[in-house]
DRENFI-207007 format. One line per field, with one value per atom (N, C-alpha, C): residue number from 1; atom name; x, y, z; residue in three letters. Coordinates in steps of 0.2 Angstrom, whole numbers, m for minus. Each point is the difference from the previous one (the first is absolute). Example, Ala and Ser with C-alpha at 12.3 -4.5 7.8 and 13.67 -1.06 7.14 Angstrom:
// DRENFI-207007
num	(1,1,1,2,2,2)
atomo	(N,CA,C,N,CA,C)
px	(66,m4,4,m2,4,m4)
py	(m28,6,6,5,6,5)
pz	(39,0,0,m4,1,3)
residuo	(ALA,ALA,ALA,SER,SER,SER)
***
This chain:
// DRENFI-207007
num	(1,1,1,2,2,2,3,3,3,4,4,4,5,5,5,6,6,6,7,7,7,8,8,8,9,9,9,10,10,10,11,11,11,12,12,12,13,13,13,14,14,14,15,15,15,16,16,16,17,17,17,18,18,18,19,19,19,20,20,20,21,21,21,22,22,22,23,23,23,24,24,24,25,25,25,26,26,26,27,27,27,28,28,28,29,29,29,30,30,30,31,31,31,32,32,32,33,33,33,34,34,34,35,35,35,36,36,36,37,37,37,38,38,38,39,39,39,40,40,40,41,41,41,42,42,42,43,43,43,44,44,44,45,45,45,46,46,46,47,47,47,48,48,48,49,49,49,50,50,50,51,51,51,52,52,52,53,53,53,54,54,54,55,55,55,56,56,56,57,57,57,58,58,58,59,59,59,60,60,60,61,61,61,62,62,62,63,63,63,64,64,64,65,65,65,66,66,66,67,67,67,68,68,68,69,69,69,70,70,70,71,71,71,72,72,72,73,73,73,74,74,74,75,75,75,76,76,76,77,77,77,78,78,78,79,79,79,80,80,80,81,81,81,82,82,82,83,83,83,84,84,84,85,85,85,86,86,86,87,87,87,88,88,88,89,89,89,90,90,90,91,91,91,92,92,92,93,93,93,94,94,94,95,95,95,96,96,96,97,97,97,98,98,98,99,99,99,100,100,100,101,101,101)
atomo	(N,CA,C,N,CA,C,N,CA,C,N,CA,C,N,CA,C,N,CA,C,N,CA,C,N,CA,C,N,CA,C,N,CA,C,N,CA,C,N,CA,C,N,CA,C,N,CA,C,N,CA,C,N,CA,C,N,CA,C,N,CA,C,N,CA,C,N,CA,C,N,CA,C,N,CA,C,N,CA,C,N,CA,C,N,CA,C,N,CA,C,N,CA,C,N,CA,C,N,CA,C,N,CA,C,N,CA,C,N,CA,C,N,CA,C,N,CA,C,N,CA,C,N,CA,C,N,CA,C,N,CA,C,N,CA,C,N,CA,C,N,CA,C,N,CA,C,N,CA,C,N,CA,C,N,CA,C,N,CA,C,N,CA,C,N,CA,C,N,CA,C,N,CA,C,N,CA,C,N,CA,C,N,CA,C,N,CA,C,N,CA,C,N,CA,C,N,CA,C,N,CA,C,N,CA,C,N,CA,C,N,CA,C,N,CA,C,N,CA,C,N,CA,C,N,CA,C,N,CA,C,N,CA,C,N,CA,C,N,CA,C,N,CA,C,N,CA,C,N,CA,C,N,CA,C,N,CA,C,N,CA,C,N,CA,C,N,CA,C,N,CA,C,N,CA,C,N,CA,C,N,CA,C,N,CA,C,N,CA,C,N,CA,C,N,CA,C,N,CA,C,N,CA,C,N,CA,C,N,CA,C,N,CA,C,N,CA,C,N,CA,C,N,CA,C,N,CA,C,N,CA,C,N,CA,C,N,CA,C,N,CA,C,N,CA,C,N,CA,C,N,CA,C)
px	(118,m6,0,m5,m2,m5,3,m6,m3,m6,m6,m1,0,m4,m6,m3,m7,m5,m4,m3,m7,0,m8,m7,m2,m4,m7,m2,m7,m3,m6,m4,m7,m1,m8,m5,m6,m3,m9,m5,m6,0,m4,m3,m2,m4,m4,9,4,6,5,m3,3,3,m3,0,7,0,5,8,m1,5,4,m4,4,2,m4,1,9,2,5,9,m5,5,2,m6,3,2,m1,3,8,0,10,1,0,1,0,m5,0,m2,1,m2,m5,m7,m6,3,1,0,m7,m2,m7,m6,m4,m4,m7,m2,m4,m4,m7,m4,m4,0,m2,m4,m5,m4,1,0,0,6,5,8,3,2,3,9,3,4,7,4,1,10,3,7,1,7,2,9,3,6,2,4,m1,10,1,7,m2,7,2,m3,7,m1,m6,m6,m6,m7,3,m3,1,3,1,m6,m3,m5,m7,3,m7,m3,0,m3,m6,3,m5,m3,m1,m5,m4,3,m4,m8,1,m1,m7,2,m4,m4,3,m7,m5,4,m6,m2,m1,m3,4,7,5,0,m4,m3,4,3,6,7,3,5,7,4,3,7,4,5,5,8,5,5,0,7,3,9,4,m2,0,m2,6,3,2,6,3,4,m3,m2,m2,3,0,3,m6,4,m4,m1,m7,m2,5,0,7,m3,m4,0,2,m1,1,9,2,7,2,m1,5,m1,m5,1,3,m1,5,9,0,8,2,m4,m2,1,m3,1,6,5,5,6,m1,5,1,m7,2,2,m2,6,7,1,7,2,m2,5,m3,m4,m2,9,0,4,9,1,7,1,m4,2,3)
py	(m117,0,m2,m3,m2,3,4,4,m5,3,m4,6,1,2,2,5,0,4,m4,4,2,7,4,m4,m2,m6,3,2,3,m6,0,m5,2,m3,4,m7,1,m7,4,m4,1,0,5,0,m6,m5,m6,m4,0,m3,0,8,4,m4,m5,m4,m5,m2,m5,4,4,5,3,3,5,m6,m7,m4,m5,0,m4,6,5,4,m1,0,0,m7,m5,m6,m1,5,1,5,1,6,6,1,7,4,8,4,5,m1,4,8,4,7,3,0,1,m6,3,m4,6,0,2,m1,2,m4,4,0,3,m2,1,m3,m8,m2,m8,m4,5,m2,3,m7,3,m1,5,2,m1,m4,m2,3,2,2,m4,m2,m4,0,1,m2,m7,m6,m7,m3,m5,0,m4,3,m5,m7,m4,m7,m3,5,m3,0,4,0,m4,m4,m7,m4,2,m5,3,8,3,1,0,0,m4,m5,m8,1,0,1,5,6,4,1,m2,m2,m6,m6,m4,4,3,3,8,m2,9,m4,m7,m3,3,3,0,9,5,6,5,m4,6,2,4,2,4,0,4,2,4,4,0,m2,3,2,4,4,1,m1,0,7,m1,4,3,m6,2,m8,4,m10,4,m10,1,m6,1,m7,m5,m5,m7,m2,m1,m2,m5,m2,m1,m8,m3,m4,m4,1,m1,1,6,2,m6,m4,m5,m6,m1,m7,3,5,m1,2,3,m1,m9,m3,m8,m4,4,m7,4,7,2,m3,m1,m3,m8,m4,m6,m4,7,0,1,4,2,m5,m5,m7,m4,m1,m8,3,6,2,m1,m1,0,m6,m6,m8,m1)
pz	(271,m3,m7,m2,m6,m3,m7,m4,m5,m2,m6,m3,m8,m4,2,2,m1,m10,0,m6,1,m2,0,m6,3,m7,0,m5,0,m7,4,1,m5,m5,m4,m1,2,3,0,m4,0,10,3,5,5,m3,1,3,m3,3,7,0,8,3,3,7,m2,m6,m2,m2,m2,m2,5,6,5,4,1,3,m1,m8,m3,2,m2,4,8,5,6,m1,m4,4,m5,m5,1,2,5,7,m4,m3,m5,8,m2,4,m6,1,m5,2,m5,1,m1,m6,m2,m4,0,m4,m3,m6,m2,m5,1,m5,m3,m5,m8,m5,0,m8,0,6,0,1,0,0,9,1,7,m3,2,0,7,m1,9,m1,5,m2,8,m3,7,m2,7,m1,3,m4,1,m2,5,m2,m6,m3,m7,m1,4,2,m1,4,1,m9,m3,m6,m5,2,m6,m2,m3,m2,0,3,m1,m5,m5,m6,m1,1,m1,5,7,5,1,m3,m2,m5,m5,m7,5,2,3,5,3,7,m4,m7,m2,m9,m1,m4,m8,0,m5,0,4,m2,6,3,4,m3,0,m5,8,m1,6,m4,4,m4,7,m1,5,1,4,m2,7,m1,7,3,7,7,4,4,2,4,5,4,5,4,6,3,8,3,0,0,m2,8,1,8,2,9,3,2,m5,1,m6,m5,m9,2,2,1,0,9,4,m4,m6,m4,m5,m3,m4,1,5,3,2,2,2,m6,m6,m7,m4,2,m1,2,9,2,m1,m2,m2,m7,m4,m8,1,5,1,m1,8,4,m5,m5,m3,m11,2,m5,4,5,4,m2,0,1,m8)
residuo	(UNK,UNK,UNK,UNK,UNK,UNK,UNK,UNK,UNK,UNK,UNK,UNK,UNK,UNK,UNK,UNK,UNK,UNK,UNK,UNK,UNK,UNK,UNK,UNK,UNK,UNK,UNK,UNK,UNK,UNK,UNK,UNK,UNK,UNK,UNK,UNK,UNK,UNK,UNK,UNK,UNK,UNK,UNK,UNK,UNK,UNK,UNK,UNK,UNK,UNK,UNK,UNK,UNK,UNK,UNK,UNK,UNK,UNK,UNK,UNK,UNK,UNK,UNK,UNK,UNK,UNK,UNK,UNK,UNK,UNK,UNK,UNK,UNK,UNK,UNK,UNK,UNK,UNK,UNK,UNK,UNK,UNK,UNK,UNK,UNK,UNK,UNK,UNK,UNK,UNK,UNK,UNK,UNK,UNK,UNK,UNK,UNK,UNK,UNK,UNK,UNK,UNK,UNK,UNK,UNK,UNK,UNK,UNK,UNK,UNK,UNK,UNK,UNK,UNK,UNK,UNK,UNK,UNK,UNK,UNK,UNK,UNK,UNK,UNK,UNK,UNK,UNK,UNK,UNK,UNK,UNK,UNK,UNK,UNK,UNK,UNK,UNK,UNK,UNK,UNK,UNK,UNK,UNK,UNK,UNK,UNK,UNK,UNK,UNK,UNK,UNK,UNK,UNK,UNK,UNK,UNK,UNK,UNK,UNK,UNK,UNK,UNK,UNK,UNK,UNK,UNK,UNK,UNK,UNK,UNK,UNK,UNK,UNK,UNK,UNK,UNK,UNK,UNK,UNK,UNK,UNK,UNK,UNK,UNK,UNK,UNK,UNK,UNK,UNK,UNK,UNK,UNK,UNK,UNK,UNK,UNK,UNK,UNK,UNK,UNK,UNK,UNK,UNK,UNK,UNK,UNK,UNK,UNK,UNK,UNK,UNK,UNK,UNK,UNK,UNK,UNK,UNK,UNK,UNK,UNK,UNK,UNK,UNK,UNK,UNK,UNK,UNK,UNK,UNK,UNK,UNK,UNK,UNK,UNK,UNK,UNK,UNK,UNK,UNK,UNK,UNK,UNK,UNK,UNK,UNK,UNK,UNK,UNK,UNK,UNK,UNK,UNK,UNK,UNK,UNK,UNK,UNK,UNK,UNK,UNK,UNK,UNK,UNK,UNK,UNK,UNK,UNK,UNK,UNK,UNK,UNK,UNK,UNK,UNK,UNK,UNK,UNK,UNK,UNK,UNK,UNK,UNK,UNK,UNK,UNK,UNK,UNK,UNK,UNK,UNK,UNK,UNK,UNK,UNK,UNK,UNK,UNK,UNK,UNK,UNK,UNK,UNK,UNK)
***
């Protein structure tokens, strides 16, 4: 089994953005724990692999008009789904054999 970093990322984002925010999370397999909305501020906590947070800054910033701000800190390790696994065991084994020659 192959672990991944997981990180707890909390998320601060004018309300009107909701849709685009909890949405960016589920599409880097965040898993949303809460979400809360305040004085016009939704508040979103999600745990999301490592890996998948590269570059969330800039897409962030673009889906909430530069007015979302977020914060992360490590969680936890979790296994990496068993299909992500088999390619990366796949481009593992073919560095191996292209490093033999």
């Amino acid at each position: 089994t192959i672990l991944e970093p997981i990180i707890k990322v909390e998320v601060q984002a004018p309300e009107e953005f909701q849709g685009s925010v909890v949405g960016q999370l589920n599409q880097r397999r965040g898993t949303i724990l809460s979400t809360e909305n305040s004085e016009g501020y939704l508040t979103a906590v999600a745990e999301v692999p490592l890996n998948s947070m590269f570059g969330y800054s800039t897409d962030l910033r673009s889906a909430t008009q530069g007015k979302g701000e977020f914060t992360m800190e490590f969680a936890k390790y979790a296994p990496v789904p068993r299909a992500e696994q088999e390619e990366m065991m796949k481009a593992y084994r073919e560095k191996q054999a292209a490093e033999r020659r």
